[in-house]
C-alpha positions as CSV (number, residue, x, y, z in Angstrom):
1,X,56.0,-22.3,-42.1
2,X,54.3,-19.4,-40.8
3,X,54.7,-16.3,-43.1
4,X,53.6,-12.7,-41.8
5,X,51.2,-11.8,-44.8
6,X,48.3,-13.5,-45.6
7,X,48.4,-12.7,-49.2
8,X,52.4,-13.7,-49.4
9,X,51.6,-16.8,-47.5
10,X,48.6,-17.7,-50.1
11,X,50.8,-16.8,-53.2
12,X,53.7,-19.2,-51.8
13,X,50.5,-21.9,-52.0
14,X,50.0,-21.5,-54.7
15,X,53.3,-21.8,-56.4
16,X,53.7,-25.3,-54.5
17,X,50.4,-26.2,-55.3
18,X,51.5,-25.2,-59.0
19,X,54.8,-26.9,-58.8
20,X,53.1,-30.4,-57.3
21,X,50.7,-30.5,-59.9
22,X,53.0,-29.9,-62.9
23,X,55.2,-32.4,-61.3
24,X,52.7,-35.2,-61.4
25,X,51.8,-34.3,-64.6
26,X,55.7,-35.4,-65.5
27,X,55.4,-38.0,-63.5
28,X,52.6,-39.2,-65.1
29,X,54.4,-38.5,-69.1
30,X,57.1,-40.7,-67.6
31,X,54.6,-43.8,-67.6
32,X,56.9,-46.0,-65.2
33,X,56.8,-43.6,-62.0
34,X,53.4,-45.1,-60.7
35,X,54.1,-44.8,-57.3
36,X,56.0,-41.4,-56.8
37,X,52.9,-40.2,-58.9
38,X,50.6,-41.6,-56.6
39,X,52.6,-39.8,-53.9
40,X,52.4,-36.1,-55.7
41,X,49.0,-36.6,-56.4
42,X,47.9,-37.5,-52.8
43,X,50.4,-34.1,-52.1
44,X,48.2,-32.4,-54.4
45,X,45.2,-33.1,-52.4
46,X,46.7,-32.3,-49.1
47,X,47.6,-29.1,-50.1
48,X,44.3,-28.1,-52.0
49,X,43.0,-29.2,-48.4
50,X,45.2,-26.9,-46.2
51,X,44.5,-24.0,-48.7
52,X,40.6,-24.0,-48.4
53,X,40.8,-24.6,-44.8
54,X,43.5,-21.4,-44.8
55,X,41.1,-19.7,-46.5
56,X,37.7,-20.2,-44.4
57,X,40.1,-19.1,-41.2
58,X,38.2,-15.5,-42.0
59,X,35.1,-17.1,-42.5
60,X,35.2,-19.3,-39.0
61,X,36.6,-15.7,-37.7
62,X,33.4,-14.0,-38.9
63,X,31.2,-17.0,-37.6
64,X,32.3,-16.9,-34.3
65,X,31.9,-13.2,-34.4
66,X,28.3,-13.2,-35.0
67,X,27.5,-15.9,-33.1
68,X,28.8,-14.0,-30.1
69,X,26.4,-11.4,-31.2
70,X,23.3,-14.2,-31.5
71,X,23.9,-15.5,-28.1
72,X,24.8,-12.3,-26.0
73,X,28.6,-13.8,-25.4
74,X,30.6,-10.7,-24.9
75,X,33.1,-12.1,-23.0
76,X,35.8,-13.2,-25.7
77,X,38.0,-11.3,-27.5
78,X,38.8,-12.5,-31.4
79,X,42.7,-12.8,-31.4
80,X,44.4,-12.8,-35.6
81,X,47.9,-12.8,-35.3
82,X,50.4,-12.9,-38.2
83,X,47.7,-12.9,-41.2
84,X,49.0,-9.6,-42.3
85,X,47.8,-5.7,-42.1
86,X,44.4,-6.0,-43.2
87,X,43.2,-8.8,-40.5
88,X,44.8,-6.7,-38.0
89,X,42.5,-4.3,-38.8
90,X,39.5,-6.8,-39.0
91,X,40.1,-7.9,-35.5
92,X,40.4,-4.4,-34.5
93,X,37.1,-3.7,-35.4
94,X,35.9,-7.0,-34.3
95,X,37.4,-6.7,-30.7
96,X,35.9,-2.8,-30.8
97,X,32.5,-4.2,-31.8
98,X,32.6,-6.4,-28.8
99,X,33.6,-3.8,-26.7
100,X,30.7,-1.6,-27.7
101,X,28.0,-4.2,-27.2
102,X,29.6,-4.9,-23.7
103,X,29.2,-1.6,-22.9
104,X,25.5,-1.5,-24.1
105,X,25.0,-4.3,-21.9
106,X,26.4,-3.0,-18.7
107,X,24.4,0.3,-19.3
108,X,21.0,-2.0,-19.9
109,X,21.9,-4.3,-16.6
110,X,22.4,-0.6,-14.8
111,X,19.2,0.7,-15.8
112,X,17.5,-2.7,-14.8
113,X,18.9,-3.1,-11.8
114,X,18.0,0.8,-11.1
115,X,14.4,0.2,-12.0
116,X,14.2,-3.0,-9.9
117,X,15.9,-1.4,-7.1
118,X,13.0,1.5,-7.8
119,X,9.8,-0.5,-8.3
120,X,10.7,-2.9,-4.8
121,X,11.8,0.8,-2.9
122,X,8.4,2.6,-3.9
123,X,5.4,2.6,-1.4
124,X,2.8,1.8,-4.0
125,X,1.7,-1.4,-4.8
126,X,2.9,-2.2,-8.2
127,X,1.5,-5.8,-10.2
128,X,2.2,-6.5,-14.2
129,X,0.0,-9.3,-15.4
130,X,-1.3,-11.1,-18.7
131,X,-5.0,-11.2,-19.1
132,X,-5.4,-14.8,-18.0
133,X,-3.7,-14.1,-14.9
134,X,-0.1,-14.5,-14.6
135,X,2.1,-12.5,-13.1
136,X,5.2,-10.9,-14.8
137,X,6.0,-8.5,-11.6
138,X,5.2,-8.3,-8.2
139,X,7.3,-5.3,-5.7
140,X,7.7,-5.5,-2.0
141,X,4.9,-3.1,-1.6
142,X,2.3,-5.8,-3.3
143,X,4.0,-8.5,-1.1
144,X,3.3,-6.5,2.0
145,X,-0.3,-5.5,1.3
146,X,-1.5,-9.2,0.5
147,X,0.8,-11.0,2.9
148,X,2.7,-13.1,0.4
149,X,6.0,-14.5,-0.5
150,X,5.4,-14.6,-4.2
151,X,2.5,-14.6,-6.4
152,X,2.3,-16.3,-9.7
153,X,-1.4,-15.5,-10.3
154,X,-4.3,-12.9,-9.8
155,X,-6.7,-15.5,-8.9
156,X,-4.4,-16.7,-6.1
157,X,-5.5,-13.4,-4.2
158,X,-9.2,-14.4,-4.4
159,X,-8.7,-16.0,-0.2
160,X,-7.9,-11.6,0.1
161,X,-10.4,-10.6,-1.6
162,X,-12.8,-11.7,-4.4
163,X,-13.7,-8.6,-5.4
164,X,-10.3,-7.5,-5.8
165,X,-9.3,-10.4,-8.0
166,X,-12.6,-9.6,-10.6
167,X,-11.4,-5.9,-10.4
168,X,-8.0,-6.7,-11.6
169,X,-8.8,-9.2,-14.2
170,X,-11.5,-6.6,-15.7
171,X,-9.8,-3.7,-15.8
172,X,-9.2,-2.2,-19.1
173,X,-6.4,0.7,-19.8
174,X,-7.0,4.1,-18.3
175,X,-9.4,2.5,-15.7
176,X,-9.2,3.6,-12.2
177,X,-11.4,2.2,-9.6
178,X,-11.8,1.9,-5.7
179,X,-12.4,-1.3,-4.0
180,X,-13.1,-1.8,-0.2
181,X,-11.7,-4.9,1.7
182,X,-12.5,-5.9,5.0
183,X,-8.9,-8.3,6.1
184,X,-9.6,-9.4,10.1
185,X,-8.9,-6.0,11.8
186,X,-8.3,-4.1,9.0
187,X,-10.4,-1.9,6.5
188,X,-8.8,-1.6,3.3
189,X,-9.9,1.1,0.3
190,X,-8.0,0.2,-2.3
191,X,-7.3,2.7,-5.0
192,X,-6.5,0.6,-8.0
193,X,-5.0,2.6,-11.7
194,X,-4.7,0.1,-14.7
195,X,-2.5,0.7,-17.6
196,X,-2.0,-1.8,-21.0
197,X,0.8,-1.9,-23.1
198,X,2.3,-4.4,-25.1
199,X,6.1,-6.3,-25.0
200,X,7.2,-8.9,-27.5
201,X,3.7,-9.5,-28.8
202,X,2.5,-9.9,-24.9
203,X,-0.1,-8.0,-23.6
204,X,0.9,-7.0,-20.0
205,X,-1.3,-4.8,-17.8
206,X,0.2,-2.9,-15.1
207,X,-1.7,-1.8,-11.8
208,X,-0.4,0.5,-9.2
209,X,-3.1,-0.1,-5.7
210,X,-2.7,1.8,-2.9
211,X,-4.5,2.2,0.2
212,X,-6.3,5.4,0.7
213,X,-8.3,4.3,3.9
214,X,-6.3,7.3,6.0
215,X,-6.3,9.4,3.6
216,X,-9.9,9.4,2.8
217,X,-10.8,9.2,6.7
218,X,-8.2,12.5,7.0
219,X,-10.6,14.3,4.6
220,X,-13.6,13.0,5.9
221,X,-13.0,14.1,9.5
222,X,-11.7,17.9,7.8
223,X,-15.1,17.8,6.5
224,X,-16.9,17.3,9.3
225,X,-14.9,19.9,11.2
226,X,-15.3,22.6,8.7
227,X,-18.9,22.0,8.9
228,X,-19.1,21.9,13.3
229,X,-17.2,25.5,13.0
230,X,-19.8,26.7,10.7
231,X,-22.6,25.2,12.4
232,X,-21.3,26.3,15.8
233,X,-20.6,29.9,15.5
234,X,-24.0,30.7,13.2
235,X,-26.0,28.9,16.6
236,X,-23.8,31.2,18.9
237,X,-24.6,33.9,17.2
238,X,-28.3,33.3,17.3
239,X,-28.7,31.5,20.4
240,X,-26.4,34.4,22.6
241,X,-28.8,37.1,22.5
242,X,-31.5,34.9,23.0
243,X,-30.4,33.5,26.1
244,X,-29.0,36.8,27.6
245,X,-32.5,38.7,26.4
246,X,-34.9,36.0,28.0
247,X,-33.1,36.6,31.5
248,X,-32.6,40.3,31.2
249,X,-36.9,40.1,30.8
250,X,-37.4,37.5,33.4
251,X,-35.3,40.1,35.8
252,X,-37.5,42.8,34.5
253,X,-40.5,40.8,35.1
254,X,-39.8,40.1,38.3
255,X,-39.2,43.9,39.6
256,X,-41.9,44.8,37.9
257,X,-44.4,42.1,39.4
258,X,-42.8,42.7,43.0
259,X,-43.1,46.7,42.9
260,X,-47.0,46.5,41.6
261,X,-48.5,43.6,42.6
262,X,-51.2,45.7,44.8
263,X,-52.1,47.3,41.0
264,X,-52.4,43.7,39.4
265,X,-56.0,42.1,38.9
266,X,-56.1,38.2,38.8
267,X,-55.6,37.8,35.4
268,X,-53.3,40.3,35.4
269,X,-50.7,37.7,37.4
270,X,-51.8,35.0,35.8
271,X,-50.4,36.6,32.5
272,X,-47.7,37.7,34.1
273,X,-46.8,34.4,35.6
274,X,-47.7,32.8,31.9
275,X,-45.0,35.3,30.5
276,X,-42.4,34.8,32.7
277,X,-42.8,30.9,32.8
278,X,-42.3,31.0,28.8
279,X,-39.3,33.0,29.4
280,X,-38.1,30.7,31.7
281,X,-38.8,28.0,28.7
282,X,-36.8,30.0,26.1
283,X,-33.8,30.6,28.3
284,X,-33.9,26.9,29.9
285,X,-33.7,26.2,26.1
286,X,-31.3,28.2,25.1
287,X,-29.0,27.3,27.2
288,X,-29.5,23.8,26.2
289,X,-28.7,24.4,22.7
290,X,-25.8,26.1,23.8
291,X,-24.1,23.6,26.0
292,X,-25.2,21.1,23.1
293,X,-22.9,23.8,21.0
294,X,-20.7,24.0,23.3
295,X,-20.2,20.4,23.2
296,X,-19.6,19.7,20.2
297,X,-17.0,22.2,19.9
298,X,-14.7,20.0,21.3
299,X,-14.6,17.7,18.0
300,X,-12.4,21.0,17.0
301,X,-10.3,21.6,19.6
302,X,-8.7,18.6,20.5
303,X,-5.4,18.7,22.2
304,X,-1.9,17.4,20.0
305,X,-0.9,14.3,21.1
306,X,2.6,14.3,23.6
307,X,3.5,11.5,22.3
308,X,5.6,8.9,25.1
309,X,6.7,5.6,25.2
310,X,5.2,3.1,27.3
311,X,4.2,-0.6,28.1
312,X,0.4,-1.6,26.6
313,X,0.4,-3.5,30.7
314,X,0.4,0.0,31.9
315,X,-1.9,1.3,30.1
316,X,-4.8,-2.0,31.0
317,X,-4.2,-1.9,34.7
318,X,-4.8,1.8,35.0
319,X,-8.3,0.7,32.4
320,X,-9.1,-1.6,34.7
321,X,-9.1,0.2,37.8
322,X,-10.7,2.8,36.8
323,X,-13.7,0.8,35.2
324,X,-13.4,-2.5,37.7
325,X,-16.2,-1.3,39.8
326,X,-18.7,-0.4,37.4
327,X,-17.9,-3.6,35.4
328,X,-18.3,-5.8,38.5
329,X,-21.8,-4.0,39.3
330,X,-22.9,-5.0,36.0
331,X,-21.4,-8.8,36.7
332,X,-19.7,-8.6,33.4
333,X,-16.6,-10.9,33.2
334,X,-13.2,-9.4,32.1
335,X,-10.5,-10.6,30.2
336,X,-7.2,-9.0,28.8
337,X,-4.3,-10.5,27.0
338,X,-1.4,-8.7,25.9
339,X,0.6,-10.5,23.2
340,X,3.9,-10.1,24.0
341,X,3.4,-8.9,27.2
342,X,6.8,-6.3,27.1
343,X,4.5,-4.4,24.1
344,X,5.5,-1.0,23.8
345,X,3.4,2.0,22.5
346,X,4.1,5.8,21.5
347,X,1.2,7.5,22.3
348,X,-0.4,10.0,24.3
349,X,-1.4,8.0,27.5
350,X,-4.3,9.8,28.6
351,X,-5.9,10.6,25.0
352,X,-5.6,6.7,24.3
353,X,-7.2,6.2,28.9
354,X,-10.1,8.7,27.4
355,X,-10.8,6.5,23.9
356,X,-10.5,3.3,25.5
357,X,-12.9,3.9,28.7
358,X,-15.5,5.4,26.1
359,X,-15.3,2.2,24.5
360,X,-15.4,0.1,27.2
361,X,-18.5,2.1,28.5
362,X,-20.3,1.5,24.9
363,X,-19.6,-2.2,25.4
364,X,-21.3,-2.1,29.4
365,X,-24.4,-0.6,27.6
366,X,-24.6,-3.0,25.3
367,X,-24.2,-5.9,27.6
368,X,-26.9,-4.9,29.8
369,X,-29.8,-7.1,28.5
370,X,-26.9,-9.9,27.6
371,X,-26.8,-13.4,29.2
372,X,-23.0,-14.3,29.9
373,X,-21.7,-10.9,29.2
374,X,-18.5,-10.5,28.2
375,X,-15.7,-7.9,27.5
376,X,-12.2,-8.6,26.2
377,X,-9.0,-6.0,26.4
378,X,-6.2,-7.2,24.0
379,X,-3.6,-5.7,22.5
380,X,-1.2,-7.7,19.7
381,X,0.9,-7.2,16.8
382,X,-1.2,-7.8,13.3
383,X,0.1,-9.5,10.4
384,X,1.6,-6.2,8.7
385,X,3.7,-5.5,12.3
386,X,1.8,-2.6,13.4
387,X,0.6,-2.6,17.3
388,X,-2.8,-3.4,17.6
389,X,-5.5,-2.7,20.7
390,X,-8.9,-4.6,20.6
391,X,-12.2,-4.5,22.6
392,X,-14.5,-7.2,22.2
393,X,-18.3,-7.9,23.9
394,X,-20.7,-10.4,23.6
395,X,-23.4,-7.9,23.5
396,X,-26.3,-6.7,21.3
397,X,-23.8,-5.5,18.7
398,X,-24.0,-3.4,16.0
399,X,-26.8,-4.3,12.7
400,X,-24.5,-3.8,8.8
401,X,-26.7,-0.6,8.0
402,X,-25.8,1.4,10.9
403,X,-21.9,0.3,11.5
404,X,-20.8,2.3,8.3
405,X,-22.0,5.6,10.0
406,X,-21.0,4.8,14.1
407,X,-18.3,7.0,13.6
408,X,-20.3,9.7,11.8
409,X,-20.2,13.0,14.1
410,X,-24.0,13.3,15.8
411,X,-25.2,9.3,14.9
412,X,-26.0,7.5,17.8
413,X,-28.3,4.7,18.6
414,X,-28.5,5.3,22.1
415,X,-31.2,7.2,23.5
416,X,-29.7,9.7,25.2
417,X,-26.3,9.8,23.3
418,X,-24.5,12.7,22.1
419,X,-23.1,11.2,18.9
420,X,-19.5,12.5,20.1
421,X,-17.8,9.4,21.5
422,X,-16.9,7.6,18.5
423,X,-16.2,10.5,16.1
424,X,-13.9,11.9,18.9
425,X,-12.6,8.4,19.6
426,X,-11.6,8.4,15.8
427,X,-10.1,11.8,15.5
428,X,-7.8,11.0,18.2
429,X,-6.6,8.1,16.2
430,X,-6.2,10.1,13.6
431,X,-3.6,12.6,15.4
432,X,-1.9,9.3,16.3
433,X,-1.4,8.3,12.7
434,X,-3.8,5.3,13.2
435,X,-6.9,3.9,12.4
436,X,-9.8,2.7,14.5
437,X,-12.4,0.2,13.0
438,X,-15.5,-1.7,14.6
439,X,-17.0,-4.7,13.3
440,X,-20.0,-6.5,14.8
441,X,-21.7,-10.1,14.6
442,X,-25.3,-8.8,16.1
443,X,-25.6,-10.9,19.6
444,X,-22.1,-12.6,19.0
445,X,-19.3,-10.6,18.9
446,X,-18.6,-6.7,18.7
447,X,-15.3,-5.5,18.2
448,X,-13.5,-2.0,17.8
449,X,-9.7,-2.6,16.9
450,X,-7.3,0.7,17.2
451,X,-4.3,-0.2,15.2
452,X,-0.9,2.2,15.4
């Protein structure tokens, strides 16, 4: 019998359960009714039974309830039919409870699944790790940097960079530092920002790195700019005069000596002569110093790249005319490899023809006391996908102290350099959006890598 109140359907219990038990007790009075006693008491039972089990329907309700709640199992909804008014309401407010937390939920997945979606899209390097050196959180960014799949710990990046690894594991909250890492080709400076906070009693520190190589070449090479301008126009400015004054006098001079010679003693000329010979000194000088000037203008007023698409093939056989004849004088085997060989580049042809013959003449001087000497032209794609040119020689190379500063505007370790080649060599990169780096095994292997 199913009755629509809960409180009608419990009173009707009760009465049976009333009714059963006053009828055993007759039963019982009537001494030779054993058996249909038996019966009503086992009735009794029964009934006491279904009552309880009536009764803990709200407390299996509320059970289920909060163990939905425990376990995060918003998916259900609690359905109390025909128990009456006031369990109507309670599943109301059970079913809108539900529905609350489910919206709670979805919001928290959104918000996840927007900072996910923002920590892999950003272009800095983001790592969340415990102090012994597991990883919580790794973005693309990271996984493009070190060239991995997945990292589970710090100290699987020592076979990057050792350094790096001690840097990470030592940094303490606040701490910003700058590590260099040499990877093959590339020069890393790795700007590296710690912060500590702590999540269900786990103390995670967070890292942002990024690479500021370009960045702090950019600056570098502005520096060195601002610095030629200034240098430059104060030497014009003194130099000038000089030079046009010491040939105005040297014309004077010579009038003068050729309209009165006949008035001239010996010494007289020979003074003269003396004069006009340290005038010729001053002017041959100044002149000097300003084609020196002059010069090294030209670290200011380079040309903007126009930028076109070609092949990298192109680009070598037009090298390799130009230079075969000087680099079969010398008896200097050649080699070039292009890897694939369809390789493409946007570039200014003939800024790229100027950097690459400069370095090609570096490596002929520096194979001219060299057994064997060797020079190799590749071009390739590196391990992060950008486009790669390198020139190799077995030459005298390059000693640690000085290959920090080759690229240094006025450094040069050949007698009669200019200190131009390389700094102008790099600047061009720059306007590309590249990078050039040398690296150098004294009397092995010398290598300058321009990478796009």
């Amino acid at each position: 019998m199913v009755y629509k109140s809960f409180r009608i359907n419990f009173i009707i219990r009760i009465i049976v359960l009333s009714a059963t038990i006053f009828l055993l007790f007759y039963l019982v009075a009537k001494k030779s009714l054993y058996f249909t006693a038996s019966l009503t008491f086992i009735a009794i039972i029964y009934q006491i039974y279904e009552i309880i089990k009536y009764v803990e329907k709200t407390n299996r309700l509320l059970k289920n309830f909060l163990e939905s709640i425990r376990y995060s199992d918003f998916t259900r909804n609690f359905q109390v039919q025909g128990l009456g008014s006031s369990f109507d309401k309670l599943q109301e407010s059970f079913n809108a409870v539900i529905t609350d937390f489910q919206k709670i939920r979805a919001e928290k997945e959104e918000h996840y699944f927007y900072l996910q979606t923002v920590i892999q899209h950003i272009g800095i390097s983001l790592i969340a790790f415990h102090r012994d050196g597991k990883v919580e959180m790794i973005n693309n960014a990271s996984k493009k940097l070190f060239q991995v799949s997945n990292l589970k710990m710090i100290q699987d990046l020592s076979g990057f960079s050792e350094e790096l690894v001690n840097c990470l594991l030592s940094l303490k909250h606040g701490e910003n530092t700058l590590v260099k890492v040499v990877d093959n080709e590339d020069i890393l400076k790795l700007a590296i920002y710690a912060t500590e906070f702590k999540i269900n009693n786990r103390q995670v520190i967070l890292v942002s790195i990024k690479n500021i190589q370009y960045e702090l070449e950019e600056q570098e090479i502005e520096s060195w700019q601002k610095l030629i301008r200034v240098l430059t126009h104060e030497i014009m400015n003194s130099i000038t005069p000089i030079s046009s004054l010491s040939t105005t006098l040297t014309t004077i001079l010579d009038d003068f000596g050729e309209n009165n010679t006949n008035k001239f003693q010996d010494e007289d000329l020979e003074t003269l002569n003396e004069v006009k010979l340290a005038l010729e000194t001053i002017h041959k000088r100044s002149s000097g110093l300003l084609h020196f000037v002059d010069t090294y203008r030209n670290l200011t007023k380079i040309p903007k790249p126009n930028f076109g698409i070609f092949q990298v093939r192109k680009l070598f056989d037009n090298i390799h005319r130009l230079m075969q004849e000087e680099i079969k004088r010398k008896g200097i085997e050649c080699e070039i490899s292009i890897n694939p060989e369809s390789l493409e580049l946007s570039a200014d042809e003939q800024l790229l023809e100027q950097v690459l013959i400069n370095l090609i003449k570096n490596s002929i001087h520096a194979l001219e006391h060299t057994a064997n000497p060797k020079i190799e032209l590749k071009a390739f794609m590196n391990k992060r996908g950008r486009i790669s040119i390198q020139i190799s020689d077995n030459g005298q190379g390059i000693i640690k102290e000085v290959l920090d500063k080759v690229f240094i505007p006025f450094f040069t370790t050949k007698p009669k350099g200019s200190g131009i080649g390389l700094s102008l060599s790099k600047q061009i990169l720059r306007l590309h959006g590249g990078t050039i780096t040398a690296q150098s095994i004294p009397n092995e292997k010398t290598s300058f890598t321009l990478t796009f």
